[in-house]
LOMIFI-55882 format. One line per field, with one value per residue (C-alpha): residue number from 1; x, y, z. Coordinates in steps of 0.02 Angstrom, whole numbers. Example, Ala and Ser with C-alpha at 12.3 -4.5 7.8 and 13.67 -1.06 7.14 Angstrom:
2
k c(1; 2);
px c(615; 684);
py c(-225; -53);
pz c(390; 357);
// end
This chain:
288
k c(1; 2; 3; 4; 5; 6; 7; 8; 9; 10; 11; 12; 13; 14; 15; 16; 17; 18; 19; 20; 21; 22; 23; 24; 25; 26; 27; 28; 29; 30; 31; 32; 33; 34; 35; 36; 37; 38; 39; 40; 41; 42; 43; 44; 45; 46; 47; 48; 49; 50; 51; 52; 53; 54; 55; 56; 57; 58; 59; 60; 61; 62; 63; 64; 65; 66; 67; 68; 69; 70; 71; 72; 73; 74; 75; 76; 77; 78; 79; 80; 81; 82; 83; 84; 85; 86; 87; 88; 89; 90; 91; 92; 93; 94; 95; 96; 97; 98; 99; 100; 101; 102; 103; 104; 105; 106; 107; 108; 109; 110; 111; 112; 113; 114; 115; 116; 117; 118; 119; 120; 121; 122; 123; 124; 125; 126; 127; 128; 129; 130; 131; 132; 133; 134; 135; 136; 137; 138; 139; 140; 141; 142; 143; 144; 145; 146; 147; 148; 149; 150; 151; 152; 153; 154; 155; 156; 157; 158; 159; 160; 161; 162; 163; 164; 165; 166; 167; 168; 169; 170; 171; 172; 173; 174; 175; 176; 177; 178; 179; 180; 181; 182; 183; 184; 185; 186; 187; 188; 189; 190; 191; 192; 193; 194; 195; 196; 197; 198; 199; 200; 201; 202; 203; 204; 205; 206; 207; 208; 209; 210; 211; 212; 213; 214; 215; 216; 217; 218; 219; 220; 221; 222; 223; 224; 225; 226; 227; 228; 229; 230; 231; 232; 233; 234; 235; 236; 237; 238; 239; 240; 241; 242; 243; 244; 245; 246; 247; 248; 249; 250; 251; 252; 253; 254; 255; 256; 257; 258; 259; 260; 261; 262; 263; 264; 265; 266; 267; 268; 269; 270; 271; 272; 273; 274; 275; 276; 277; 278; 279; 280; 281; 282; 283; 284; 285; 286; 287; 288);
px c(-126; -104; -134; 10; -4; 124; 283; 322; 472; 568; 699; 574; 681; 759; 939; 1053; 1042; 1160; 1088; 1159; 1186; 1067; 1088; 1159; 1081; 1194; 1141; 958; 945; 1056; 893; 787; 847; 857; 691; 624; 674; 628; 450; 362; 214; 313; 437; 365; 361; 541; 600; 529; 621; 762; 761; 680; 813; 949; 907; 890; 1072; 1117; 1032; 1120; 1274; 1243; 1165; 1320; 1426; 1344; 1271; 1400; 1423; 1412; 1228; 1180; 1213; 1100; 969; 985; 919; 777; 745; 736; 720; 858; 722; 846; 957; 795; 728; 864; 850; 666; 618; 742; 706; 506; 575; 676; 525; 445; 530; 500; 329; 163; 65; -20; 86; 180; 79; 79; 255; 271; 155; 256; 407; 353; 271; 325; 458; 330; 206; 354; 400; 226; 235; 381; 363; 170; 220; 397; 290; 166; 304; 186; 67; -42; -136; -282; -302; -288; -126; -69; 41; 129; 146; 254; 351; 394; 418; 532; 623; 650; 675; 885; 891; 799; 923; 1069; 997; 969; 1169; 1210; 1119; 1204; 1098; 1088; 900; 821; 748; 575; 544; 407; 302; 376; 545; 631; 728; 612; 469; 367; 279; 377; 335; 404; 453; 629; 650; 857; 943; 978; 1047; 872; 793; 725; 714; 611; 629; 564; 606; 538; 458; 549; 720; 765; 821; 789; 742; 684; 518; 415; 407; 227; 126; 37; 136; -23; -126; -13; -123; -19; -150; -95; -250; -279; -122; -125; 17; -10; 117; 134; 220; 267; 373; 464; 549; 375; 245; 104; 67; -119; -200; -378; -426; -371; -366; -192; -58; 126; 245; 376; 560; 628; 805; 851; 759; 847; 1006; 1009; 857; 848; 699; 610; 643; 581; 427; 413; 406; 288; 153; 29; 19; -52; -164; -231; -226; -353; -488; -470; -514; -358; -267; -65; -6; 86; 84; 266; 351; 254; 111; 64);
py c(-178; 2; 101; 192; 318; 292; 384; 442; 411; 523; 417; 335; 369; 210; 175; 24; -66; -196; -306; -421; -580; -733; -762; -952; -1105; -1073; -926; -941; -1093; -992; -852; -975; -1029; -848; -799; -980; -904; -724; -771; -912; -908; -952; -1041; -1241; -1159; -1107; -1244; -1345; -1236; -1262; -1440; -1421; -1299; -1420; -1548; -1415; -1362; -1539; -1570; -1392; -1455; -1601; -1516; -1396; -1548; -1649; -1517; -1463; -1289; -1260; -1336; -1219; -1079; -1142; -1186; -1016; -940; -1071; -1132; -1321; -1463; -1571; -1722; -1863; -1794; -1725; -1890; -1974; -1867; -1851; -1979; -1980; -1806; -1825; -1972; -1859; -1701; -1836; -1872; -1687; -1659; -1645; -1807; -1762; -1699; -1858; -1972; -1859; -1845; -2056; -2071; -1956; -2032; -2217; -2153; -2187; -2082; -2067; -1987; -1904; -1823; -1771; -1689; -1592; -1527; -1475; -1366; -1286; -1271; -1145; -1036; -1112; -1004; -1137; -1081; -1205; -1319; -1468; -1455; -1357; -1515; -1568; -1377; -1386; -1535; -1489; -1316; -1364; -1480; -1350; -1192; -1245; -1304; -1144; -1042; -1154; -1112; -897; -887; -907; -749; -616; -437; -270; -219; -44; 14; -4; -163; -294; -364; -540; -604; -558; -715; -849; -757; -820; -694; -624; -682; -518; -360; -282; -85; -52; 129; 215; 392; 491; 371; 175; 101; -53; -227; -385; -567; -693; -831; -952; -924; -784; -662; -472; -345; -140; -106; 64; 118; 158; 32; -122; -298; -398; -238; -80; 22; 197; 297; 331; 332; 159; 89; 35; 12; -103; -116; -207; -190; -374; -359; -190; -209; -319; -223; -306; -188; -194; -146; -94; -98; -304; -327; -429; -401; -426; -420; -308; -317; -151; -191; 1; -47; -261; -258; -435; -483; -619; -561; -745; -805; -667; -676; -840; -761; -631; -784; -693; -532; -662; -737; -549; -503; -666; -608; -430; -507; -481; -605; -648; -627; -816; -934; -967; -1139; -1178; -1138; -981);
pz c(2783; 2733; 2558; 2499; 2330; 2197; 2191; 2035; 1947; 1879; 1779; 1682; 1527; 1439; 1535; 1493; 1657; 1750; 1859; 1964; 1929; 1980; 2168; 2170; 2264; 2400; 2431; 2390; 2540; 2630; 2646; 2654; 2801; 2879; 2831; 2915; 3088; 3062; 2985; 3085; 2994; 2823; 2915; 2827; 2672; 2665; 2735; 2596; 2482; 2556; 2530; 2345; 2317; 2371; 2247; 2098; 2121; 2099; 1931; 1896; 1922; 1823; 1675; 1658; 1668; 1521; 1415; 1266; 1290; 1102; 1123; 1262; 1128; 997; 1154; 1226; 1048; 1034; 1190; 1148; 1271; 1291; 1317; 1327; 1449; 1562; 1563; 1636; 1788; 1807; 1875; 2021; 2040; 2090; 2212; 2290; 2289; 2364; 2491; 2564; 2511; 2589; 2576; 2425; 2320; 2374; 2310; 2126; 2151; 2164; 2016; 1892; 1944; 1894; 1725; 1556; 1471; 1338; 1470; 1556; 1411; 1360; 1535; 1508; 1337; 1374; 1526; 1425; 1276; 1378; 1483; 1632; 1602; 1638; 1818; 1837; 1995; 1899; 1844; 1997; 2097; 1885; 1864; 2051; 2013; 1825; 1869; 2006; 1896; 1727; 1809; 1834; 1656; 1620; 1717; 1608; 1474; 1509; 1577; 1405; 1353; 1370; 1342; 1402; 1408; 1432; 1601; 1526; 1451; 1407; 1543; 1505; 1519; 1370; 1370; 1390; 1360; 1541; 1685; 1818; 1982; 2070; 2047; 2123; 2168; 2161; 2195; 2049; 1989; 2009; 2153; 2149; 1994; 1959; 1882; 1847; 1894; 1770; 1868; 1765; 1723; 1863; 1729; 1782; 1674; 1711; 1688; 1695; 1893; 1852; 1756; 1785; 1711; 1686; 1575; 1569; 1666; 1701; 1796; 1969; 2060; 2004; 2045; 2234; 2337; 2516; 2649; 2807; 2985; 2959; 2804; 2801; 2631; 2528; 2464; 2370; 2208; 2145; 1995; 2024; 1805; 1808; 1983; 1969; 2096; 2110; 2257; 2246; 2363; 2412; 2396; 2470; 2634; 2638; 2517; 2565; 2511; 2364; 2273; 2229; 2409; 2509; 2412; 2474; 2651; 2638; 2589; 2707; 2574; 2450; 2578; 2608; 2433; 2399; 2527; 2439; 2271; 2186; 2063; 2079; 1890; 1916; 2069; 2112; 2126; 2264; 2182; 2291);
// end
């Protein structure tokens, strides 16, 4: 693992932005199942996902279908569960997560799917209520399944927002308010500009090339960049003032990269990044 300094930015200045839109399920699995073959050593992990990701595009699908449009609107501004409708596919969900899962989270997986729709709910609302912000080991298998199961009525919920952000933005999403779980460098008129993908709802937004998303530290020298031969186009970004870290996908060195699912790949940056002492600012789905 190598030490790069930062590279300065010179179009720090705030831009209207397009970014693209969120990469589908299709096409999500579909780089899933690339990366499986290309990285060996992440290869069960994104195989998983492939199969999680499989059964998220099908409550998707059947969100969209039943879901008023007219009600997404008024969601979209308040971000309100839609409790009855979730509940009728949670359950069948965790059977289904556990089906594919390790035997642990298997077991979890059984249990939350045979609870009460009291409990259930209780479940639900406590993890939406916090933006899963909650990181401690207790809750870390319910924070995998619930996560799993919210983040495509999450997505539903963000397509109906539509807004044109700044380059340099908050260090939360600015639609549903949770962490990003990577950052995203994209070619732009005076070099690489950066963004955010929120961990929940996939919505990118620009943030500042320089500056740290878990404390806004700005200094250069204690903003450290590490690369590796194994993953061209990740780069794990550190903060030495909070210690936190985020990975970020070089989109000018992979344009086909899909930003949440290569940092699924690069899994061995966070196991480095844990020996060095540093902190991720928000496991991922898979809790890593």
């Amino acid at each position: 693992m190598s030490s790069q300094e930062p590279i300065i930015d010179v179009a720090e200045q705030a831009l209207t932005v397009e970014f693209p839109p969120r990469p589908s399920f299709a096409r999500r699995i579909e780089r899933a199942h690339k990366l499986a073959g290309q990285y060996p050593n992440a290869a069960e992990v994104l195989r998983y996902y492939e199969q999680l990701a499989f059964h998220q595009e099908q409550l998707f699908d059947y969100l969209r279908a039943v879901i008023e449009p007219c009600a997404l609107s008024n969601f979209s501004e308040h971000w309100l569960l839609e409790l009855d409708v979730l509940l009728s596919q949670f359950a069948g969900f965790s059977r289904s997560i556990a089906e594919i899962s390790p035997f642990r989270m298997r077991v979890r997986c059984a249990e939350l799917a045979a609870a009460s729709p009291v409990e259930q709910g209780q479940l639900l609302s406590k993890f939406w209520g916090n933006r899963f912000q909650d990181e401690t080991s207790a809750v870390g298998i319910d924070r995998c399944v619930v996560l799993s199961f919210l983040q495509p009525y999450a997505e539903l919920l963000a397509s109906t927002r539509k807004c044109h952000l700044p380059t340099s933005s908050g260090n939360t999403c600015p639609i549903c308010a949770s962490k990003p779980i990577c950052a995203v460098l994209r070619d732009r008129a005076h070099g690489a500009g950066r963004s955010l993908v929120c961990s929940l709802c996939m919505h990118e937004w620009g943030f500042l090339r320089i500056s740290c998303p878990a404390c806004g530290e700005d200094r250069f020298e204690a903003l450290a960049v590490f690369t590796s031969d194994h993953f061209m186009h990740v780069r794990l970004d550190a903060c030495e003032s909070c210690h936190h870290y985020l990975k970020t996908i070089d989109m000018t060195k992979d344009g086909l990269a899909v930003p949440a699912i290569d940092e699924l790949a690069a899994v061995s940056l966070d196991i480095w990044a844990a020996e060095m002492q540093y902190h991720k600012l928000i496991p991922n789905l898979l809790a890593l």
